[in-house]
C-alpha atoms as one frame of an Amber mdcrd trajectory, in Angstrom:
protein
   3.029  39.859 -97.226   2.631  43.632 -96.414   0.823  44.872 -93.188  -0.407
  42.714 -90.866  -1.731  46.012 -88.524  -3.145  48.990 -89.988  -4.118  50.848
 -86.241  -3.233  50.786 -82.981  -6.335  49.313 -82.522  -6.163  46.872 -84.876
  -2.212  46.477 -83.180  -3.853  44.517 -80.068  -6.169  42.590 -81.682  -3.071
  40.814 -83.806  -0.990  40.587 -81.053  -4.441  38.988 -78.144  -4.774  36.779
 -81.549  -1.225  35.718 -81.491  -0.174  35.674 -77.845   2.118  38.234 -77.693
   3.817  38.015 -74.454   6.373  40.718 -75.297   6.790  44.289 -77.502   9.928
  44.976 -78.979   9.984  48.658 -79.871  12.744  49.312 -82.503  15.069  52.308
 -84.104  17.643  53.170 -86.428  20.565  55.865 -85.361  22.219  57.500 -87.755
  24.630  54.650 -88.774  21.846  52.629 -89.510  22.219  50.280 -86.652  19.001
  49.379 -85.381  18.586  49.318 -81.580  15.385  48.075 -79.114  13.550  48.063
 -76.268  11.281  45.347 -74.826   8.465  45.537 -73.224   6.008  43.183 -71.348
   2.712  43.374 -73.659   1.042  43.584 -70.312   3.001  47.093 -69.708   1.976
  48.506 -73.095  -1.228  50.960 -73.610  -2.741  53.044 -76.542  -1.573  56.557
 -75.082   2.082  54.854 -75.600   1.480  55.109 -79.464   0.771  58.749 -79.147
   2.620  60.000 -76.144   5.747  58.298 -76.623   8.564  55.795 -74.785  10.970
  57.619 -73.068  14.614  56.774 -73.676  18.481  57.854 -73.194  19.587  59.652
 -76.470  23.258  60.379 -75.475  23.386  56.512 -75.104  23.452  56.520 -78.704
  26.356  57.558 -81.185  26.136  60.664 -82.662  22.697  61.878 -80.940  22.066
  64.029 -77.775  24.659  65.099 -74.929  24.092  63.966 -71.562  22.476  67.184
 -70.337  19.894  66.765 -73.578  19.850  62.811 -73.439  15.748  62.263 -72.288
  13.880  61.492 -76.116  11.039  59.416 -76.739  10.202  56.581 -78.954   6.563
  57.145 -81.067   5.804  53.904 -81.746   4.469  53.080 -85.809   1.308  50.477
 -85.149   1.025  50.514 -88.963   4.776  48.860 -89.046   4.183  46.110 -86.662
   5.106  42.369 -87.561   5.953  39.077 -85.226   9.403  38.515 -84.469  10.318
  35.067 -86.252  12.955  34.303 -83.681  12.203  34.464 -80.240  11.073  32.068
 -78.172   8.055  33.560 -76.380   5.672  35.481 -79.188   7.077  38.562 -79.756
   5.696  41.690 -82.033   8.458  43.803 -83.265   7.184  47.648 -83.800   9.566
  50.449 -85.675   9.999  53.900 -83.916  10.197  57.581 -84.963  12.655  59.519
 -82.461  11.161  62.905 -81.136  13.012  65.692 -79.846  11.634  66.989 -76.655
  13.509  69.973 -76.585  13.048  71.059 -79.724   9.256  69.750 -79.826  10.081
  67.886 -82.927  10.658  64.868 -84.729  14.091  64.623 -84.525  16.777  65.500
 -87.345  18.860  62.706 -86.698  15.977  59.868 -86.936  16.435  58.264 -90.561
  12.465  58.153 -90.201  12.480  61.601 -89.801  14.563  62.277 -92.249  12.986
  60.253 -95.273   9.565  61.616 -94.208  11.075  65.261 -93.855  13.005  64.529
 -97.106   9.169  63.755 -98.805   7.543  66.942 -97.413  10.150  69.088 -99.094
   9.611  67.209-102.666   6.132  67.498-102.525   6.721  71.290-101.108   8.377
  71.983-104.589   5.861  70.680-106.387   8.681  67.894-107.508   6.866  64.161
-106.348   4.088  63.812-104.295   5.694  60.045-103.337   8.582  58.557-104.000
   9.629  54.643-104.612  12.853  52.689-104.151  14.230  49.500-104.816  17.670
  48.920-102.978  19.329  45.755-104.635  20.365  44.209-101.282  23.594  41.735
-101.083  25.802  40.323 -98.758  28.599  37.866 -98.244  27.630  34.499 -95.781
  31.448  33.586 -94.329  32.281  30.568 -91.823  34.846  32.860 -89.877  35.870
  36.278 -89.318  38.724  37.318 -87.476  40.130  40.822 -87.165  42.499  42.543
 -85.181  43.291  46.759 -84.286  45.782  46.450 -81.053  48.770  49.117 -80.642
  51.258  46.564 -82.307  49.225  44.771 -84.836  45.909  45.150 -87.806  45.046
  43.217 -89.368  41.654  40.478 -90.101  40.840  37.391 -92.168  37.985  36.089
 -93.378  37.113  32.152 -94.215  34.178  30.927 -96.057  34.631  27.006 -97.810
  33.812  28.368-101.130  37.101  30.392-101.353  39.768  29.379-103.746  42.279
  29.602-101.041  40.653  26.527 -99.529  41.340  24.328-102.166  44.269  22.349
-100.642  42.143  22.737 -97.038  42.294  19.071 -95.634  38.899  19.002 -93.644
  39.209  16.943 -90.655  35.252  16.479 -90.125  34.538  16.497 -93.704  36.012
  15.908 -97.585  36.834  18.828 -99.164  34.914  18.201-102.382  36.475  20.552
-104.402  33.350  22.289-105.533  34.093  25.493-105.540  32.931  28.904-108.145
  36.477  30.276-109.385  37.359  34.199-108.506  34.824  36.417-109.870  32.898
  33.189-111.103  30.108  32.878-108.670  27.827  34.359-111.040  24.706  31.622
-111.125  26.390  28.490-110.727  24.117  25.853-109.528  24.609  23.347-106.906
  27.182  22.102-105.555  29.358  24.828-106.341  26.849  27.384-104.846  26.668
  26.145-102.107  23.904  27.940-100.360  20.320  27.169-101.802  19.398  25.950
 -98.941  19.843  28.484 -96.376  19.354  31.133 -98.870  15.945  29.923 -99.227
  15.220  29.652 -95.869  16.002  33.546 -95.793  13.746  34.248 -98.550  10.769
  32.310 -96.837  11.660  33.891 -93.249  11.337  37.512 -95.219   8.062  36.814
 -96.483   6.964  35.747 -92.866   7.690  38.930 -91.968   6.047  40.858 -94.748
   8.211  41.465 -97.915   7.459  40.442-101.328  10.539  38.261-102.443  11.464
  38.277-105.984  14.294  36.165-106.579  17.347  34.935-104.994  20.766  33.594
-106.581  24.424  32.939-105.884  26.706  36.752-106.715  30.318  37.048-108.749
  32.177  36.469-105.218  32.415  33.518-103.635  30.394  33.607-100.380  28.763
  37.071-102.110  24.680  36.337-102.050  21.416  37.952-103.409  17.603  38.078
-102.622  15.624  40.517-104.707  12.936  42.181-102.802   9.707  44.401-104.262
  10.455  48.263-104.319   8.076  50.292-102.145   7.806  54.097-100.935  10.324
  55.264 -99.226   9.464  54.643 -95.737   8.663  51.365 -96.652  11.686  50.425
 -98.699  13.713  51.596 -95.218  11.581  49.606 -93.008  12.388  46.567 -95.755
  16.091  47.098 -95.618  16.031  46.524 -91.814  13.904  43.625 -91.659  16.073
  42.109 -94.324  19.094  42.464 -92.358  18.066  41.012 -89.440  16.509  38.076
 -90.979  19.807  37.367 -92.961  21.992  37.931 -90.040  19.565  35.985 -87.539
  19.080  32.808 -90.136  23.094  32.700 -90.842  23.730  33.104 -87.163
């Protein structure tokens, strides 16, 4: 748990120790949707860590125009951490976005943004660091359907722990009946949550990739899901959130 780099030397040693056939350099946009590059470890160097990876910005939502779309990527050796899911070995590295035109790190980078939104604290004498500990959930459904066309909206959403699925003749399966009641998902054990298994499988999967899991349980909704993670500072925490959501999506996909 924690770093498994803490250098860019230190970066290709773990990765000639584990293989690494490819580098998948990673960002956030504004939205929080993380995005990536990959790269043959072969075609990665040191002076990449400093100098950058150039990339399209007006590619992105909400960044640069077209005539202002060349950025680069500044790889973060310290963030580093092997990709759990890929078939070849893969090390997964998170990116600061730089401004070339302004000669900046750029003020639509949530990196850039935390660490900007530091320097001002400790500017005003406020915090010299500052901690966070998001209480991640989510909801794990068997279908989702939705719809936004001219002459209909509309989407639904199926998981076999809703209510509505009691009278649901299975065809594959018996519907057992075991099932938490509306707003009474809170902590019920097995069979009626119905996800230890694969909930657990997330939690292990997160530590693999280097946070310090806490707890994980069964939430009010049915299909609603919690895994309790260690706080860290701030950069840290963010870096957490994203690994978290792409385990959970990636082990429920």
């Amino acid at each position: 748990m924690g770093k498994f780099v803490n250098s860019v030397e230190e970066f290709f040693t773990f990765s000639k120790e584990n293989d690494v056939q490819f580098v998948d350099f990673r960002f956030t946009d504004i939205k929080g949707t993380w995005h990536h590059v990959t790269y043959r470890y072969s075609a990665v160097n040191a002076g990449q860590f400093e100098g950058g990876l150039p990339f399209d910005g007006s590619s992105i939502d909400a960044w640069q125009p077209i005539n202002k779309s060349d950025m680069l990527l500044i790889p973060d050796a310290d963030s580093a951490f092997m990709d759990p899911f890929t078939a070849d070995p893969t090390i997964i590295v998170f990116c600061d976005v730089y401004d070339i035109y302004k000669k900046q790190a750029y003020e639509r980078c949530p990196r850039s943004i935390a660490k900007a939104a530091l320097k001002h604290a400790e500017s005003l004498g406020i915090a010299d660091a500052a901690y966070f500990g998001p209480e991640n959930e989510f909801f794990m459904f068997d279908s989702v359907t939705f719809v936004d066309n001219i002459n209909e909206a509309g989407y639904k959403i199926d998981t076999e722990e809703g209510g509505w699925n009691s009278n649901n003749a299975y065809p594959d399966n018996y519907n057992t009946g075991h099932r938490p009641g509306t707003k009474g998902g809170y902590f019920p054990v097995a069979p009626t949550d119905s996800a230890v298994d694969i909930r657990a499988e997330m939690m292990q999967v997160l530590e693999q990739v280097g946070l310090e899991v806490i707890l994980g349980h069964h939430e009010v909704a049915q299909g609603q899901h919690e895994i309790g993670i260690v706080f860290s500072d701030i950069i840290g925490a963010a870096d957490n959130v994203q690994k978290y959501k792409y385990v959970v999506k990636m082990v429920a996909h």
